[in-house]
Backbone as JSON, one array per atom type, in Angstrom:
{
  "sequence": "XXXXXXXXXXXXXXXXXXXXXXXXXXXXXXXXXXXXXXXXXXXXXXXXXXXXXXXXXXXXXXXXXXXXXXXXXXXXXXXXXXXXXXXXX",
  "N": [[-17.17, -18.82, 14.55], [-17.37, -19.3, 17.28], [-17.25, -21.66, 19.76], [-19.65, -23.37, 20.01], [-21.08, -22.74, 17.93], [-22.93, -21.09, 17.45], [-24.55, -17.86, 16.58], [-21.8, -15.54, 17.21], [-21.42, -12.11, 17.72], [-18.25, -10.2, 16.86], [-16.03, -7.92, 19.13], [-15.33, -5.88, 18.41], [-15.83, -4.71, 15.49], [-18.25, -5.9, 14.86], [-19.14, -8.02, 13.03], [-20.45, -10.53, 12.05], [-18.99, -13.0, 10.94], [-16.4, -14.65, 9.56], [-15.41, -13.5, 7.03], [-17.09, -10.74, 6.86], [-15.75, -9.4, 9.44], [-12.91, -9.61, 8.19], [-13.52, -7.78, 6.13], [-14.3, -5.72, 7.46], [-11.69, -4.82, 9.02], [-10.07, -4.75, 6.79], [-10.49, -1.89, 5.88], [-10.31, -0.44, 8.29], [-8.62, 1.03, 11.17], [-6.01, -0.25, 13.59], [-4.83, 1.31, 15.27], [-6.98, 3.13, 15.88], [-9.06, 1.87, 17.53], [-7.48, 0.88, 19.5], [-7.89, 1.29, 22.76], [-10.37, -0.26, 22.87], [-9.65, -2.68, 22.97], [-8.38, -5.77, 24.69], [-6.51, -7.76, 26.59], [-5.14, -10.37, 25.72], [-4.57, -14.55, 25.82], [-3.53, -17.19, 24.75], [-2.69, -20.32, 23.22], [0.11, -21.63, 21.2], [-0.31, -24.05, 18.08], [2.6, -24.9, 16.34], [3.31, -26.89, 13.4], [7.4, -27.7, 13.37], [8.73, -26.5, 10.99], [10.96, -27.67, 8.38], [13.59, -26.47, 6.22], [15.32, -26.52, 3.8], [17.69, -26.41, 0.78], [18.21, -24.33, -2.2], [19.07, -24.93, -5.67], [19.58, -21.39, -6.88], [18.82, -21.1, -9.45], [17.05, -23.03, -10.25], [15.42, -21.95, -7.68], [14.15, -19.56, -9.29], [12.62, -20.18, -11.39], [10.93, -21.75, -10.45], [10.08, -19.79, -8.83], [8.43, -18.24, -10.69], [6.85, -19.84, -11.72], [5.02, -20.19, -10.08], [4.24, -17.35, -9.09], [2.87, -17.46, -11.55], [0.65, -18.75, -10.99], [-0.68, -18.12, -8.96], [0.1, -18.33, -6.69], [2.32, -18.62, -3.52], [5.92, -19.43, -3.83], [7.11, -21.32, -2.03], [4.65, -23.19, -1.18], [4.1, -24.3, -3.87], [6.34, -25.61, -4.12], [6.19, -27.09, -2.55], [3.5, -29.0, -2.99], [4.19, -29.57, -5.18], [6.46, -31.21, -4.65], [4.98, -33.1, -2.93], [3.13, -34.51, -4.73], [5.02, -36.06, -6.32], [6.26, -37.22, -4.63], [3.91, -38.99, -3.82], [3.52, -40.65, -5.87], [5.67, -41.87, -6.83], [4.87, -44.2, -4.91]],
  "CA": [[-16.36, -18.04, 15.43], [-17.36, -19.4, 18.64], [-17.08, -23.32, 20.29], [-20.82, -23.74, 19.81], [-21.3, -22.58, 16.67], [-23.98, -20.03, 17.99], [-23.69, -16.77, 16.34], [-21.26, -14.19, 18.37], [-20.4, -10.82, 17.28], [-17.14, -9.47, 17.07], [-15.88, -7.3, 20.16], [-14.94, -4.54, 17.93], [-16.28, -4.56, 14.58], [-20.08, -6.61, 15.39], [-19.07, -8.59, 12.39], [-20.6, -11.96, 12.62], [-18.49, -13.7, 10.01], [-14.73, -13.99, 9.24], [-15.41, -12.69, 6.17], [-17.49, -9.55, 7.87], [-14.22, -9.18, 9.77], [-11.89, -9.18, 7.51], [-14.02, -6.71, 5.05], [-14.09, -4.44, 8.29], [-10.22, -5.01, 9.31], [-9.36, -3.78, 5.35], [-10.6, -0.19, 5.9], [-10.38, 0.27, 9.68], [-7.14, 0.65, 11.58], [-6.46, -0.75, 14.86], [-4.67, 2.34, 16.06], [-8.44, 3.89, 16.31], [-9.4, 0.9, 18.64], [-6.82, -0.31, 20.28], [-8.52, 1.65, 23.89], [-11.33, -1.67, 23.24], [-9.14, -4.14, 22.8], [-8.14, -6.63, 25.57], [-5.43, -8.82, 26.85], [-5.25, -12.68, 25.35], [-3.94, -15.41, 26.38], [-3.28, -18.12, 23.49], [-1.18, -21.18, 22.64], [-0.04, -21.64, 19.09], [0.58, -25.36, 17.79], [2.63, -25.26, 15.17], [4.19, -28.29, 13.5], [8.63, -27.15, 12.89], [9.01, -26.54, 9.41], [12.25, -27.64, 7.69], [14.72, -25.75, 5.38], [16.11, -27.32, 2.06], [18.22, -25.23, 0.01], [17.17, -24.73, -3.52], [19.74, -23.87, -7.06], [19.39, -19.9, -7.31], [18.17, -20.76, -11.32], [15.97, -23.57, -10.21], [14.38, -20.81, -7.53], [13.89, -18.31, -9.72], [12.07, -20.71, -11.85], [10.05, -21.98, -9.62], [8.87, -18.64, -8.23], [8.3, -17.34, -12.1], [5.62, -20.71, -12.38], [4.36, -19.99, -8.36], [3.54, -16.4, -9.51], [1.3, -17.84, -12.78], [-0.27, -19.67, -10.95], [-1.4, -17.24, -7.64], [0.97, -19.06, -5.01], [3.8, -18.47, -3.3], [6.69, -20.35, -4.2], [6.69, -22.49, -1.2], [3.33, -23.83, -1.46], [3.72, -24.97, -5.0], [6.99, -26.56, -4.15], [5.05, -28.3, -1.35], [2.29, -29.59, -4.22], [5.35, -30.66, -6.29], [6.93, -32.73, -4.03], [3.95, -34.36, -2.21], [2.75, -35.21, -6.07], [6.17, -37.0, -6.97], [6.42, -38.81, -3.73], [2.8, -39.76, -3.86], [3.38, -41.2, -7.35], [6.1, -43.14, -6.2], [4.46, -45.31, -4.13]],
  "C": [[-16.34, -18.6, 16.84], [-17.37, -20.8, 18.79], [-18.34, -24.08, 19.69], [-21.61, -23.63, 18.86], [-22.81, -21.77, 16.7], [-23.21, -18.29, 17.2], [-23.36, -15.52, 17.26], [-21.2, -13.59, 17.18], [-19.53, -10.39, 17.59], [-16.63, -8.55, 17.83], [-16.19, -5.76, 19.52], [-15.95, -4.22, 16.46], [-17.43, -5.16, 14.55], [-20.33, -7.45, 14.07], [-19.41, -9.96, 13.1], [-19.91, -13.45, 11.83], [-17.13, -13.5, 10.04], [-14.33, -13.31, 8.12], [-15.69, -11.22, 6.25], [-16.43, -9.02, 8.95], [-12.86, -8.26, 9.33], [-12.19, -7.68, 6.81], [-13.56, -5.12, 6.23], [-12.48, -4.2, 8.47], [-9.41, -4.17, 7.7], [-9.71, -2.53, 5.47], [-11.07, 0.01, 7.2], [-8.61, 0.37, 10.51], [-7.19, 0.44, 13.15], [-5.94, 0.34, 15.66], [-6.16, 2.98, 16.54], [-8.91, 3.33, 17.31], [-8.54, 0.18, 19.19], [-7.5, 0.12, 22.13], [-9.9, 0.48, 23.69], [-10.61, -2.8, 23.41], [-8.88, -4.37, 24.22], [-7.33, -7.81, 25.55], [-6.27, -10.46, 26.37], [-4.43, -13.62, 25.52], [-4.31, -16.96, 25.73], [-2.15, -19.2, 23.45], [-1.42, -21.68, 21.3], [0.51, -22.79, 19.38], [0.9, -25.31, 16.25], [3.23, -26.32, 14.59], [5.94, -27.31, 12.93], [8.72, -27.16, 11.47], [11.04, -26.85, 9.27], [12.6, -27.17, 6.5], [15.13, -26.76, 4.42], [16.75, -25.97, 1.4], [18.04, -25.44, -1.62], [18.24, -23.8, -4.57], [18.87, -22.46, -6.58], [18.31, -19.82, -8.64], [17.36, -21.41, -10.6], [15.05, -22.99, -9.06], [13.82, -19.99, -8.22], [12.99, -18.98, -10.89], [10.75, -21.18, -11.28], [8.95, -20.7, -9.45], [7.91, -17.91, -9.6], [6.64, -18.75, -12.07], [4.86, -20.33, -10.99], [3.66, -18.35, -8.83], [2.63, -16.24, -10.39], [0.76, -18.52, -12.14], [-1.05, -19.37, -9.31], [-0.48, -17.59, -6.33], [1.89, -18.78, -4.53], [5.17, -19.61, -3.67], [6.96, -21.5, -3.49], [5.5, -23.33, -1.46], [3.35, -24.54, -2.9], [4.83, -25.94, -4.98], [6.55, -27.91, -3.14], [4.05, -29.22, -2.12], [3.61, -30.39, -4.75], [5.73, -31.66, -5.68], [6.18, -33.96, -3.06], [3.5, -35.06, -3.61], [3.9, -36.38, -6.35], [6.31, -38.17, -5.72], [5.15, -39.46, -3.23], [3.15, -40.7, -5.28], [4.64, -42.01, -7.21], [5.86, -44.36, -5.26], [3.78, -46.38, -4.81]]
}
């Protein structure tokens, strides 16, 4: 959790884990604590994602093998096509 890898506790929940966190975050609501919380001041890097458009059938296919297999349908088309254009090289 922290830079130094020293263990902090959590402002709110005294969880010292992100797991201990989360567990708390699933059966607490933040309406109850939002009077602890405190202003943050963050920058997000994300890399731009790009768009492809995808057949209707060959989505609906996709998402049908992405759902056996726990994933979202993105993510497995992401596996698919880094596999094929690794294997072309």
């Amino acid at each position: 959790m922290s830079e130094n890898r020293k263990t902090k506790l959590s402002s709110i929940s005294r969880a010292a884990t992100l797991e201990q966190i989360g567990e708390f975050w699933d059966t607490h609501s933040l309406d109850d604590h939002w009077g602890e919380t405190r202003e943050a001041d963050f920058t997000v890097r994300a890399l731009q994602r790009r768009r492809i458009t995808v057949d209707p059938i060959l989505y609906q296919e996709l998402e049908a093998e992405a759902n056996i297999r726990g994933v979202v349908p993105e993510t497995l088309a992401n596996l698919w096509l880094a596999e094929k254009l690794h294997a072309s090289k």
